[in-house]
Backbone as numpy.savetxt, mean C-alpha at the origin, in Angstrom:
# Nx Ny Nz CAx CAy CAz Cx Cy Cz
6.36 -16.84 -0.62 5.14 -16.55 0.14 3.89 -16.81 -0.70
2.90 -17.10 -0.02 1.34 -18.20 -0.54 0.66 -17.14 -0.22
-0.76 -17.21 -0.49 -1.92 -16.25 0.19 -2.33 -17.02 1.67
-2.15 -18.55 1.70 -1.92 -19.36 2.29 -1.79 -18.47 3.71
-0.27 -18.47 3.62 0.36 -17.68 4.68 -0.44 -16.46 5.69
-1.37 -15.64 4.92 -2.07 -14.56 5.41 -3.18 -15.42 6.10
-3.60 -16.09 5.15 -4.96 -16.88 5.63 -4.43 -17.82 7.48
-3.16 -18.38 7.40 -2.60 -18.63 8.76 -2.76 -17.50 9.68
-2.63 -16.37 9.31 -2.76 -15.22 10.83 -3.85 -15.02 10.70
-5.13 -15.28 10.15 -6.62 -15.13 10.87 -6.85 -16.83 11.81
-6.50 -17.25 10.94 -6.82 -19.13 11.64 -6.19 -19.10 13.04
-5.18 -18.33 13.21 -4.51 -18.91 14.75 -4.36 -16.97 15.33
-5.52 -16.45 15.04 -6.12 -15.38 16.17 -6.36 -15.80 16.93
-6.36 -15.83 18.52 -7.26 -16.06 20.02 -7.92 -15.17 20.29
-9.04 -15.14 19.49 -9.81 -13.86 20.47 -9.62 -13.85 22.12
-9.39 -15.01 22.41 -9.39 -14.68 24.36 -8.20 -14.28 24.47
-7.37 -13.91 23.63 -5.66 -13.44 24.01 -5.70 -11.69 24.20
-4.35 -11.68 24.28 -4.76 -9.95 24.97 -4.82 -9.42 23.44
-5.73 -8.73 23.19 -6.10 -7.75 22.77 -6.53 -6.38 22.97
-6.16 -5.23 22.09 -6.75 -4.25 22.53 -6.61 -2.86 21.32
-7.15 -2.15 21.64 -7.31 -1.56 20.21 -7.06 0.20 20.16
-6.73 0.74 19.16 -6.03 2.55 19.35 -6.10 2.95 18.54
-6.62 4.20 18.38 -7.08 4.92 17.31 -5.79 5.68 16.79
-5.56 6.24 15.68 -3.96 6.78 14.51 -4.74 8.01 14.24
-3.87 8.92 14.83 -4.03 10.29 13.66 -2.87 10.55 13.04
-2.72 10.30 11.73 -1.65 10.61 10.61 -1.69 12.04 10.43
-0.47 12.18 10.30 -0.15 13.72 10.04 1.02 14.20 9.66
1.15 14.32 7.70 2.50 14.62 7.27 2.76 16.01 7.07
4.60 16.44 6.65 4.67 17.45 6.23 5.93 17.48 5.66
6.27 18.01 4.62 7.74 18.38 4.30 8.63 18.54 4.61
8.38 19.12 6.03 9.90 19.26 6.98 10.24 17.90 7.60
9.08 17.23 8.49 8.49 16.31 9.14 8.37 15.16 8.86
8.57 14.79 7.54 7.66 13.62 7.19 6.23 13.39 7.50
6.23 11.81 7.70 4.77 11.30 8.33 4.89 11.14 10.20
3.85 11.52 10.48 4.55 11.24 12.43 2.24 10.80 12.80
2.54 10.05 13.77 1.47 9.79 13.97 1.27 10.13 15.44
0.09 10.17 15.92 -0.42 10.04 17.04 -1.60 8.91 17.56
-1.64 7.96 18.46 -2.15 7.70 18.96 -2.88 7.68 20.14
-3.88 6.76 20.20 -4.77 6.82 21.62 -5.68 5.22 21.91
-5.01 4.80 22.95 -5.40 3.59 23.43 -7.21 3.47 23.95
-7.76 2.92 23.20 -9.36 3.05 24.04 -9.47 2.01 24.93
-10.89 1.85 25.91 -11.28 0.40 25.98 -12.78 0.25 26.26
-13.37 -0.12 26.48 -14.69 -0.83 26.20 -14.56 -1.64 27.93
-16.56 -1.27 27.72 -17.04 -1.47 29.24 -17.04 -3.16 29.57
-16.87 -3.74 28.45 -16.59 -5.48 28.53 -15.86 -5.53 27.53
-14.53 -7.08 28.32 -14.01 -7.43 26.94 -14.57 -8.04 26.45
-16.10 -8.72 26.60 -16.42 -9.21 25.65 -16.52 -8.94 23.73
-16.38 -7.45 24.10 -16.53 -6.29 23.09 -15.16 -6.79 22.07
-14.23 -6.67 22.17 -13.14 -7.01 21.63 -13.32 -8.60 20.93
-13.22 -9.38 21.83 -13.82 -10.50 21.76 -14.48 -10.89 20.15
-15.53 -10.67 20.69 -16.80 -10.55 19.96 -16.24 -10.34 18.45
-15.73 -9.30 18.40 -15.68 -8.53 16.95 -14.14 -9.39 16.71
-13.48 -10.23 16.92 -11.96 -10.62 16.60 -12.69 -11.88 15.88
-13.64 -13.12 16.45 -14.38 -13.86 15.80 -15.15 -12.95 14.64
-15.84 -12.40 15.24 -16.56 -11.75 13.59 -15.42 -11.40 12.28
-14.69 -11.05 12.45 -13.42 -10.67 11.74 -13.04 -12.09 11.22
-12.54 -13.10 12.11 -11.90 -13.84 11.60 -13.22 -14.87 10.36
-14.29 -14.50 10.82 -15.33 -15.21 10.36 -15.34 -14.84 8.81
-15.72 -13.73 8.58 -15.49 -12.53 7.83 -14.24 -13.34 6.80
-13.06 -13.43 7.27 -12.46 -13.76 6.51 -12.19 -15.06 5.59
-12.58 -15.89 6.32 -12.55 -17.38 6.92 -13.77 -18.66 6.30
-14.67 -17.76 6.45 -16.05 -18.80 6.63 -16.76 -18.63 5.29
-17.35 -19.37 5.22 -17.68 -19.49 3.69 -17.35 -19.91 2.46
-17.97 -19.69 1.34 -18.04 -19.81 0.27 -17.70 -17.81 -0.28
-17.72 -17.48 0.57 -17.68 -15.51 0.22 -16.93 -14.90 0.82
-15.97 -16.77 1.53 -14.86 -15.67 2.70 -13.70 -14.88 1.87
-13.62 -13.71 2.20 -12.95 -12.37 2.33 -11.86 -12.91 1.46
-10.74 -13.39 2.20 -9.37 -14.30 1.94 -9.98 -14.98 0.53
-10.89 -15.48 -0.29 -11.11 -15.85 -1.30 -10.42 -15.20 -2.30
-11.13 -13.58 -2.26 -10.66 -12.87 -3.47 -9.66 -12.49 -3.84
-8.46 -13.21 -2.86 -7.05 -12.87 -3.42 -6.35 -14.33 -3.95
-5.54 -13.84 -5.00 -4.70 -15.42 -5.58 -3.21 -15.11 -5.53
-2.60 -13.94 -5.24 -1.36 -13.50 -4.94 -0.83 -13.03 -4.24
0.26 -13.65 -3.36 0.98 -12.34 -2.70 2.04 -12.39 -2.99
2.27 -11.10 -3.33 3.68 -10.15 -4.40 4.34 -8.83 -3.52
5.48 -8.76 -3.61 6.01 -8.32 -3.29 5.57 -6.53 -3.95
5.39 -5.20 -3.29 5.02 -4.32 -3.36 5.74 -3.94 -4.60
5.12 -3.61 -6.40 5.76 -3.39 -7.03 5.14 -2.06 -7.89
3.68 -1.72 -7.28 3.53 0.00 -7.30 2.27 -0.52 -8.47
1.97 -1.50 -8.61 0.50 -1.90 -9.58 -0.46 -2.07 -8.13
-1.73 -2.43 -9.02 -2.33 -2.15 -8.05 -3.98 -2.77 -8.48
-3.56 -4.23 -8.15 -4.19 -5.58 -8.91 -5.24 -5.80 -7.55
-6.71 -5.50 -7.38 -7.09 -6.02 -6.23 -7.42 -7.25 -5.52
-6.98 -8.20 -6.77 -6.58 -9.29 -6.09 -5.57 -10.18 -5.86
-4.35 -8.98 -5.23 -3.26 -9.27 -4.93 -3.30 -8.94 -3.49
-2.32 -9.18 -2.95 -1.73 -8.80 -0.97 -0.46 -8.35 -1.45
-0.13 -7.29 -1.40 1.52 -6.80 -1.60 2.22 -6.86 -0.64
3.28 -6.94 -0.51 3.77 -6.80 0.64 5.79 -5.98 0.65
5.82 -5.45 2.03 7.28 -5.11 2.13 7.72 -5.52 3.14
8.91 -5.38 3.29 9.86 -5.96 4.37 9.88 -4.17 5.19
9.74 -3.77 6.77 9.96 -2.99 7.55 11.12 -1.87 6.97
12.20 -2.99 6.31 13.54 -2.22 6.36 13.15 -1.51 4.72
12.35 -1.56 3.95 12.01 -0.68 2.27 12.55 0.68 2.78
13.02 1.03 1.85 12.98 2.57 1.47 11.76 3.40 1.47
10.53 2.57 0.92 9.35 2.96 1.05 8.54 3.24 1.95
8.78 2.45 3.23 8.10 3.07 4.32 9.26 2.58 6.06
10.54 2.65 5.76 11.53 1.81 6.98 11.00 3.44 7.89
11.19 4.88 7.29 11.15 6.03 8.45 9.59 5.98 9.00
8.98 5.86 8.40 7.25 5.44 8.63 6.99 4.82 9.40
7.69 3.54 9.38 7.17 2.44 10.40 8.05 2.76 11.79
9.48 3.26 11.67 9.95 3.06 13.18 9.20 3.98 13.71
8.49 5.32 13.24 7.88 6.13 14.11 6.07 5.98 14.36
5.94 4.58 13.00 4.56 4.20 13.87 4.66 3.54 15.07
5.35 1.93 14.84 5.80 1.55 15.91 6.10 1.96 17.05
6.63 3.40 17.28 7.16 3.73 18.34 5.97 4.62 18.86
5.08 5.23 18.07 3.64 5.99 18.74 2.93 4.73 19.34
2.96 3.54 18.48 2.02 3.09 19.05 2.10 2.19 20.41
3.78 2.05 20.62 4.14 1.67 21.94 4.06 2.48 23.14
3.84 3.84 22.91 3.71 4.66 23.91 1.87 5.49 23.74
1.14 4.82 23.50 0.19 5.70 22.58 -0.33 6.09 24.02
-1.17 7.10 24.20 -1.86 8.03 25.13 -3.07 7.38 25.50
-3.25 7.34 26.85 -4.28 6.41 27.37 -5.25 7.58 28.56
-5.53 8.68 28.07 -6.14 9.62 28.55 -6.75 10.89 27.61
-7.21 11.46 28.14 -8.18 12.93 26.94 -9.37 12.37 26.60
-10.32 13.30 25.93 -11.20 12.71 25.20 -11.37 12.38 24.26
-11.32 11.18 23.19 -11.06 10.63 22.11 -11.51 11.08 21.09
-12.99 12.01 21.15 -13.46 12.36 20.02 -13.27 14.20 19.86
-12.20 14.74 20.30 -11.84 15.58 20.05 -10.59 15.93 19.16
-10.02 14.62 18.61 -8.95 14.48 17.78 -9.88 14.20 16.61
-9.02 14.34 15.18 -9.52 13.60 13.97 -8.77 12.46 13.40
-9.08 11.62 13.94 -8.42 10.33 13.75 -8.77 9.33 12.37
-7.65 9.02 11.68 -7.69 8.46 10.25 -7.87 7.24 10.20
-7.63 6.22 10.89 -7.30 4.94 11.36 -7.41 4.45 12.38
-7.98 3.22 12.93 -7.22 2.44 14.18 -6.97 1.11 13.67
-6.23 0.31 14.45 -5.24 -0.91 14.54 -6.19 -1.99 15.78
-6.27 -3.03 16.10 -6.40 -4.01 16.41 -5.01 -4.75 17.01
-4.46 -4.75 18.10 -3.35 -5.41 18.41 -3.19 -6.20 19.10
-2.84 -7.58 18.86 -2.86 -9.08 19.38 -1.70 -10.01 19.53
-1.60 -10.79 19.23 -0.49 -11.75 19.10 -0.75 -13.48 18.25
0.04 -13.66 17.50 -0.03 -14.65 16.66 1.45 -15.13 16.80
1.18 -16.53 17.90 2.45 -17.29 17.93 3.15 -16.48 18.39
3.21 -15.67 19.59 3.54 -15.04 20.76 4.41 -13.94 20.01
4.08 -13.62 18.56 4.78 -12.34 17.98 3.19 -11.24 17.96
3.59 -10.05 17.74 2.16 -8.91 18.10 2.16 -9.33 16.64
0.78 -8.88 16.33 -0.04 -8.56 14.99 -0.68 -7.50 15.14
-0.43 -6.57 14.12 -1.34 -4.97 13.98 -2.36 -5.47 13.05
-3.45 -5.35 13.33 -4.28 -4.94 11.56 -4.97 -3.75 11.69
-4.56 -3.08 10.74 -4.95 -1.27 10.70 -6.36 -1.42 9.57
-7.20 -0.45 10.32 -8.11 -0.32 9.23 -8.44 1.27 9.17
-8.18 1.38 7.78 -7.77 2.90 7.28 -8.99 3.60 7.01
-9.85 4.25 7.90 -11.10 4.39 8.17 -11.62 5.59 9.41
-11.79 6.92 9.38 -12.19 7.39 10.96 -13.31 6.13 11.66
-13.07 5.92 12.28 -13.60 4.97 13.23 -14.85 5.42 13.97
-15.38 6.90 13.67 -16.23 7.71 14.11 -17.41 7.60 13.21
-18.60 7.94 13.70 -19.57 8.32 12.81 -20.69 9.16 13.62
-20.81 10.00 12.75 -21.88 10.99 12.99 -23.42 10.74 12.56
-23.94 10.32 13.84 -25.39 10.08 13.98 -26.00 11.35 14.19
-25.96 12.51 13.23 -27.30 13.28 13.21 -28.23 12.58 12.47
-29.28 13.28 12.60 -30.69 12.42 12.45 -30.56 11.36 12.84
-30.47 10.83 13.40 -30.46 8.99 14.41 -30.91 9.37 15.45
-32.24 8.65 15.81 -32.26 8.93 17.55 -32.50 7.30 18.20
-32.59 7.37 19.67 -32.65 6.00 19.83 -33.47 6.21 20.86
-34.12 5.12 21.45 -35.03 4.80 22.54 -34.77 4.99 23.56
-35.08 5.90 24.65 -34.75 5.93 26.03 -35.97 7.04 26.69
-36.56 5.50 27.42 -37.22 6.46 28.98 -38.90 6.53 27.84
-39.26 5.27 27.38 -40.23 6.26 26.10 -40.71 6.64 25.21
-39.47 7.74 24.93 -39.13 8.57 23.84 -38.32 8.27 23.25
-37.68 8.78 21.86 -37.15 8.43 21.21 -36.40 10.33 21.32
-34.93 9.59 21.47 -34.15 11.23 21.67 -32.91 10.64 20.45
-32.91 12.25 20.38 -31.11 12.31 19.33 -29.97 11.97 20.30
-29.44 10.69 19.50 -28.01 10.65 19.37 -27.23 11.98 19.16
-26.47 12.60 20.20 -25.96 13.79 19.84 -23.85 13.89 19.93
-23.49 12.50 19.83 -22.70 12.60 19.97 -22.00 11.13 18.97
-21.19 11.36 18.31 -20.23 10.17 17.58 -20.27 9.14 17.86
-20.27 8.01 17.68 -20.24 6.98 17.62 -18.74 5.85 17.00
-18.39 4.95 17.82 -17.41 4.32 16.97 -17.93 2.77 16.78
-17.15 3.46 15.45 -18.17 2.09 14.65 -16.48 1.04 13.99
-16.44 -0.26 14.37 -15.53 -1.56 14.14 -15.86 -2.17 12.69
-15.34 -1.78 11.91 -15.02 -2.52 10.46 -14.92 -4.34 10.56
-15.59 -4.85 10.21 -14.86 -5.96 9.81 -13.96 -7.07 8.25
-12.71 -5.65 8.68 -11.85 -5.85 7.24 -10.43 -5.01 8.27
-9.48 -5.07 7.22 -8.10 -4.98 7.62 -7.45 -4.64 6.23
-6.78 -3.55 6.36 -6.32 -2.71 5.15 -4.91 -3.55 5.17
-4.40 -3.39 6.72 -2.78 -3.51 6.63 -2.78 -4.47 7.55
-1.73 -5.43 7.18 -1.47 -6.31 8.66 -0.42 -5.98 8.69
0.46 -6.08 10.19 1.74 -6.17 9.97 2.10 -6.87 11.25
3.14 -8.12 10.95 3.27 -9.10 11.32 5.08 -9.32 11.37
5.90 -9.92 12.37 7.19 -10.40 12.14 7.70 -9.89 11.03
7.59 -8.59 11.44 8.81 -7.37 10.53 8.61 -7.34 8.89
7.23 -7.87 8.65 6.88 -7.87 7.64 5.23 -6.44 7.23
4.85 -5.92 6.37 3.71 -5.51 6.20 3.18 -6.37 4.68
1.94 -6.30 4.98 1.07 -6.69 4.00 0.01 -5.73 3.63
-0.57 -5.28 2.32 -1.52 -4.62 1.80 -2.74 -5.44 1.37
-3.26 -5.29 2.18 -5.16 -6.04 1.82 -5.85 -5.27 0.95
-5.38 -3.81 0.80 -6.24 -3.03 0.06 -4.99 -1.46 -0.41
-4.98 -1.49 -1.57 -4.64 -0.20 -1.16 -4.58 1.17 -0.81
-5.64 0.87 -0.38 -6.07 2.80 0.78 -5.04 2.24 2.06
-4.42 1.27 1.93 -3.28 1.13 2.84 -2.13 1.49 2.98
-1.87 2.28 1.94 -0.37 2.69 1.07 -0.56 4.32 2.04
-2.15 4.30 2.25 -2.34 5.89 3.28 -1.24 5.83 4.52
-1.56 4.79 4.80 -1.00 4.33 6.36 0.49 4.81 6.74
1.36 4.81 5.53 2.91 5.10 5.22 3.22 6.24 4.62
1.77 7.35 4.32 1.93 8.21 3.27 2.93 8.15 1.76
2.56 6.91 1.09 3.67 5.81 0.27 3.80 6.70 -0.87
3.03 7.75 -1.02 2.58 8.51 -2.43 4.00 9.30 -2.44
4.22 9.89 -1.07 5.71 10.90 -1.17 6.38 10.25 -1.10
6.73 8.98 -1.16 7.94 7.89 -1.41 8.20 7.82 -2.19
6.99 7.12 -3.23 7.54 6.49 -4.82 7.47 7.72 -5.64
7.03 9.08 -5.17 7.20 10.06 -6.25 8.60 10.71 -5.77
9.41 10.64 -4.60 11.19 10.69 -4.43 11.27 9.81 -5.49
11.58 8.21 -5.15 11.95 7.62 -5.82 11.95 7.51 -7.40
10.60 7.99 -8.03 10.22 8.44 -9.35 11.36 9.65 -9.76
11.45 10.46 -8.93 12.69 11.54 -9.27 13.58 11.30 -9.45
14.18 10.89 -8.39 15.68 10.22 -8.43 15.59 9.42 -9.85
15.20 8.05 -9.73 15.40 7.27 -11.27 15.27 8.73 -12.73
14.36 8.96 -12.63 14.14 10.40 -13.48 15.33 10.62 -13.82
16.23 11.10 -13.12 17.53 12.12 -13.10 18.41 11.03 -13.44
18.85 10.04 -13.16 19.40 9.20 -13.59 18.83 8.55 -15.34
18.13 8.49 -15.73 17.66 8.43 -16.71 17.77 9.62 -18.23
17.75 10.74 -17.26 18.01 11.77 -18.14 19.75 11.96 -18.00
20.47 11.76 -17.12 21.73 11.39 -17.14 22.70 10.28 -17.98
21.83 9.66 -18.06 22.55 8.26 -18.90 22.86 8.72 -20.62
21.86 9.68 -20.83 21.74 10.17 -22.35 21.39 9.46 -23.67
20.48 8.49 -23.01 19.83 7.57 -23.77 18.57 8.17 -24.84
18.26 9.59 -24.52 16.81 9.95 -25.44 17.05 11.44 -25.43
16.59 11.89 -26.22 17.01 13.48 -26.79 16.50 14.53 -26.01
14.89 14.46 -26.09 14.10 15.61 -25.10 14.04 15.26 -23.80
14.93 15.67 -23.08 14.97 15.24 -21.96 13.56 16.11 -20.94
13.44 16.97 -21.05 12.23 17.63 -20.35 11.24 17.52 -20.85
10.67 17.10 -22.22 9.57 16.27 -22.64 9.28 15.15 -22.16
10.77 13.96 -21.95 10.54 13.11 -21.31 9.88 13.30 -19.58
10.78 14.22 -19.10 10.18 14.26 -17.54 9.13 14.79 -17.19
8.50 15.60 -17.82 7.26 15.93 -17.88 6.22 14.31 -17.91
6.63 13.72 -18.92 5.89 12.46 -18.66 6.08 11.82 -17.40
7.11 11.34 -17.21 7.60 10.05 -16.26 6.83 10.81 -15.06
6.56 11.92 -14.56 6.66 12.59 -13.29 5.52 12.95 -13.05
4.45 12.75 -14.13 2.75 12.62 -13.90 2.36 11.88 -14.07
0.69 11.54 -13.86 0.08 10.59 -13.86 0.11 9.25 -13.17
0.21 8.04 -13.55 0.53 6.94 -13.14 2.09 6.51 -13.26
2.74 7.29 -13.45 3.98 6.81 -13.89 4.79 6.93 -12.66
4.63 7.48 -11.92 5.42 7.88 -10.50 5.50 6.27 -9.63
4.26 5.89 -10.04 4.23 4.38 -8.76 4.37 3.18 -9.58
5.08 3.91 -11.24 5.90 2.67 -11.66 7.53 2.54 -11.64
7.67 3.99 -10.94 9.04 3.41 -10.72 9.41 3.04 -9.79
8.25 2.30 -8.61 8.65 1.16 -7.75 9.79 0.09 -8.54
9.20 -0.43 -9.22 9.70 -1.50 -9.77 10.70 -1.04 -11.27
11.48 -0.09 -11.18 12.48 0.28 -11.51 13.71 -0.83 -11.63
14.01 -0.64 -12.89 15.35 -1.58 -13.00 16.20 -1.08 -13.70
16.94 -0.83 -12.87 18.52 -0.36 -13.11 19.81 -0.60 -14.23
19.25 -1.99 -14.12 20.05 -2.94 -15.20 19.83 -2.51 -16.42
18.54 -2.13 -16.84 18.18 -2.34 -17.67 18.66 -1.23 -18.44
18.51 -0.12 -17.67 19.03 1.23 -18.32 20.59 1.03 -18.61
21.73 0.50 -17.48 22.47 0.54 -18.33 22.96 -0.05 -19.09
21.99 -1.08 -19.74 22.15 -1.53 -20.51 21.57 -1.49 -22.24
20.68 -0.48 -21.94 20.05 0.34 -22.71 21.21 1.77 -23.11
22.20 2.10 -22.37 23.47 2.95 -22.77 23.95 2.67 -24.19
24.05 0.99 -24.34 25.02 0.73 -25.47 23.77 0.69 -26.86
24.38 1.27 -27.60 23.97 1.91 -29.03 23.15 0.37 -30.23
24.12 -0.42 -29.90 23.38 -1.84 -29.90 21.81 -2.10 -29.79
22.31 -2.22 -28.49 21.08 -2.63 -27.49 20.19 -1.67 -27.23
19.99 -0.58 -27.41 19.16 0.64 -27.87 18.17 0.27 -29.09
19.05 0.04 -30.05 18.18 0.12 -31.15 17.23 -1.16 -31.51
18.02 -2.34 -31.09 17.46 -3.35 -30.56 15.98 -3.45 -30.28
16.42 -2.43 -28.88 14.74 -3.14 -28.38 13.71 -2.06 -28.72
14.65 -0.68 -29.10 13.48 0.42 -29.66 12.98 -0.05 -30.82
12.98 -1.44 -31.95 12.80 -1.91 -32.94 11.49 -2.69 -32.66
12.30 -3.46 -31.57 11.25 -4.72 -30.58 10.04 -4.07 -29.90
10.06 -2.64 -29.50 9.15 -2.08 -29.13 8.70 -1.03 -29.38
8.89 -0.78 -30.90 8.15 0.27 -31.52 8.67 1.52 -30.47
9.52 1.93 -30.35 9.76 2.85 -30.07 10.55 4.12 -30.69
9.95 5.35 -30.91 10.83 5.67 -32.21 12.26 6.56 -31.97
13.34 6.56 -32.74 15.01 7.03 -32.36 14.79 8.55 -33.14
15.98 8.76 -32.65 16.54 9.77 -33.61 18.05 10.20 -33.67
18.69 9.79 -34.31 20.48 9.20 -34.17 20.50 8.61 -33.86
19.77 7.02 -33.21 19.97 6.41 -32.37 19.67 5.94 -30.79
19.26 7.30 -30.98 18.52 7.66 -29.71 17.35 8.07 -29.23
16.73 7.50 -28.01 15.00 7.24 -27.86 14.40 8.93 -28.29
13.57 9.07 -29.15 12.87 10.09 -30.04 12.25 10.79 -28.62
12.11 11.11 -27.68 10.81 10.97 -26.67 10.39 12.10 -27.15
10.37 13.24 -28.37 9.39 14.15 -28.47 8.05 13.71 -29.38
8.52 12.11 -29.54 7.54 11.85 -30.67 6.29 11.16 -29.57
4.79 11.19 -30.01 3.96 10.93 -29.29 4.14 9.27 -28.45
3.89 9.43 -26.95 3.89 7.87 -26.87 5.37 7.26 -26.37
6.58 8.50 -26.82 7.78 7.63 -26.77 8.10 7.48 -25.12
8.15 8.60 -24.25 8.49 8.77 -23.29 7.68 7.51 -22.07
6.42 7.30 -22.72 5.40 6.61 -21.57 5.70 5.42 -21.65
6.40 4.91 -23.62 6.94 3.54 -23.64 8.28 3.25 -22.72
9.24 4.21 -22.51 10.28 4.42 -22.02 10.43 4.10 -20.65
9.16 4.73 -19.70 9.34 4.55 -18.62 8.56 3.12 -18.40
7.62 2.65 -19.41 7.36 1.31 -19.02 8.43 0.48 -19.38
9.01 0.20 -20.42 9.87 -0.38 -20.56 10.89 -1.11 -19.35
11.50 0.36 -18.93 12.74 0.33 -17.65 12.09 0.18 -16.29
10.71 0.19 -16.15 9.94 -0.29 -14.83 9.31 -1.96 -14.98
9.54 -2.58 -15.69 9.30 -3.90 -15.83 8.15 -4.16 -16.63
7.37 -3.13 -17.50 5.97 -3.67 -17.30 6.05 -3.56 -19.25
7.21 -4.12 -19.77 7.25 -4.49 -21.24 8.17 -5.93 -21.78
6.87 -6.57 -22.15 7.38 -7.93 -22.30 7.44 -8.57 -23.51
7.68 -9.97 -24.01 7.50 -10.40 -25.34 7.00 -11.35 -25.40
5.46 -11.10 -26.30 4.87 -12.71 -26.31 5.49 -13.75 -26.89
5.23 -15.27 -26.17 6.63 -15.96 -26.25 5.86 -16.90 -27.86
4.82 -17.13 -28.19 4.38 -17.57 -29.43 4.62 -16.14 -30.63
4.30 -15.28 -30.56 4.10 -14.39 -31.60 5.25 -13.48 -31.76
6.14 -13.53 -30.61 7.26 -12.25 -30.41 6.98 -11.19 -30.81
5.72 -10.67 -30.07 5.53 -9.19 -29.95 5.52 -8.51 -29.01
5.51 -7.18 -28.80 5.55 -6.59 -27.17 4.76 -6.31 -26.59
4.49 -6.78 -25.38 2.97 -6.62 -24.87 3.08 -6.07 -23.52
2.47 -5.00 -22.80 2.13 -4.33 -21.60 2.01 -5.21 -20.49
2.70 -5.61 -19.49 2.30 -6.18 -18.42 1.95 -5.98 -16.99
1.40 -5.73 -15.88 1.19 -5.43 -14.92 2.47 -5.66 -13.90
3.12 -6.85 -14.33 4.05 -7.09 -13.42 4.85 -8.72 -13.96
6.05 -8.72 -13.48 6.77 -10.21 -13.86 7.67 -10.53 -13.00
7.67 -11.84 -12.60 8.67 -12.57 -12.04 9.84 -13.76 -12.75
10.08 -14.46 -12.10 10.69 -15.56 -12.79 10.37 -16.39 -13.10
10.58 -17.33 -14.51 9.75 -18.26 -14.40 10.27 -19.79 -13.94
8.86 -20.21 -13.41 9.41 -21.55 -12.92 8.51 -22.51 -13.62
């Protein structure tokens, strides 16, 4: 996959195709998960829709400052968080597969009655079709705005605006397209509540890690791995690596190669630094410069071609 590819689902939008647009109220919980609610609006002309699907695509498209410029990658969702990348997952992730069947499914039945500005709504979506498959683009945003002090012209006078306003972004956090999602930004990772994902997933590897018996302080170590930034690096967790980091060899090996310090043999993690090298290490993001053979921090790696 190209950036290319993204830049194709603004180019072959129809604004004259059906469109129409619904506001998301997200709402997680522990028992619950994430469960959403929606609400279908519409507007006194479609020109309204219209209108703003060109501005959008313009937005992205046109120029020397178009939008789609500032990205040079699209990578597969690996928990960095490069803003000029497009991440992306496949529907079926671990990361968001319970998320999406129950967005999907609010937003096929979403509520087309009540009054709209009596909910607190986090988001709305844009929904169309590209090459006769739907396209969502969510923009992670209350869609509301509160015009106190604003008044406007009528009859005259100039009276208060006394009631909300919805106001149309022209940007797109999330697309999601032929069973695929993409991240334009990530205040999009909101959309899936992705934070209680990769910090499961951060656990689990955790426990497996302190299981393998590769490093001494084991609750020094988890204390690290399980704060800070370290939780949304064990997206990109590799498995291999640990057990291959088991054998006594290959331990000392790369704790040599990467300054990491032992003790019998085994990763030191009460010593400063050891534990944070540890979990970078086994999340992909420790590499070797290929002129100098030293170890250097990386954001992310693939294969090379």
């Amino acid at each position: 996959m190209i950036v290319e590819d993204i830049k194709r689902f603004f180019e072959k939008m129809n604004s004259e195709g059906t469109w129409n647009i619904k506001l998301i109220r997200i709402h997680s919980s522990n028992r619950e998960g994430t469960n959403y609610d929606c609400r279908e609006i519409g507007f006194s002309s479609k020109k309204v829709l219209v209108d703003h699907i060109e501005a959008l695509k313009s937005k992205y498209l046109s120029g020397n400052k178009a939008t789609i410029q500032k990205y040079n990658e699209l990578r597969l969702y690996d928990g960095t968080t490069d803003s000029q990348v497009i991440y992306w997952l496949n529907k079926t992730s671990d990361l968001i597969n319970k998320a999406y069947a129950k967005l999907v499914e609010s937003l096929a039945n979403a509520d087309q009655e009540g009054d709209p500005l009596k909910e607190k709504y986090s988001a709305y979506v844009l929904t169309g079709f590209v090459e006769d498959k739907p396209i969502y683009l969510f923009s992670m945003q209350c869609p509301f705005v509160n015009m106190k002090r604003k008044h406007i012209w009528n009859n005259s006078i100039f009276s208060p605006i006394d009631k909300p306003i919805l106001s149309l972004r022209l940007n797109a956090d999330v697309i999601m397209y032929d069973e695929k999602v993409y991240f334009l930004s990530m205040v999009g990772e909101n959309l899936f509540n992705m934070e209680r994902s990769y910090k499961a997933a951060c656990l689990y590897c955790v426990n497996n890690i302190v299981e393998s018996g590769i490093i001494t302080n084991t609750k020094c170590f988890t204390n690290t791995a399980i704060s800070g930034s370290n939780p949304r690096r064990f997206v990109s967790f590799n498995n291999s690596y640990l057990e291959r980091l088991k054998h006594k060899k290959t331990r000392e090996h790369i704790a040599k190669k990467f300054d990491i310090p032992v003790k019998d043999s085994f990763f030191d993690s009460e010593q400063e630094g050891a534990s944070e090298k540890i979990v970078k290490l086994l999340c992909g993001k420790g590499m070797v410069d290929p002129f100098d053979d030293i170890p250097m921090e990386v954001s992310g790696s693939k294969n090379w071609s």
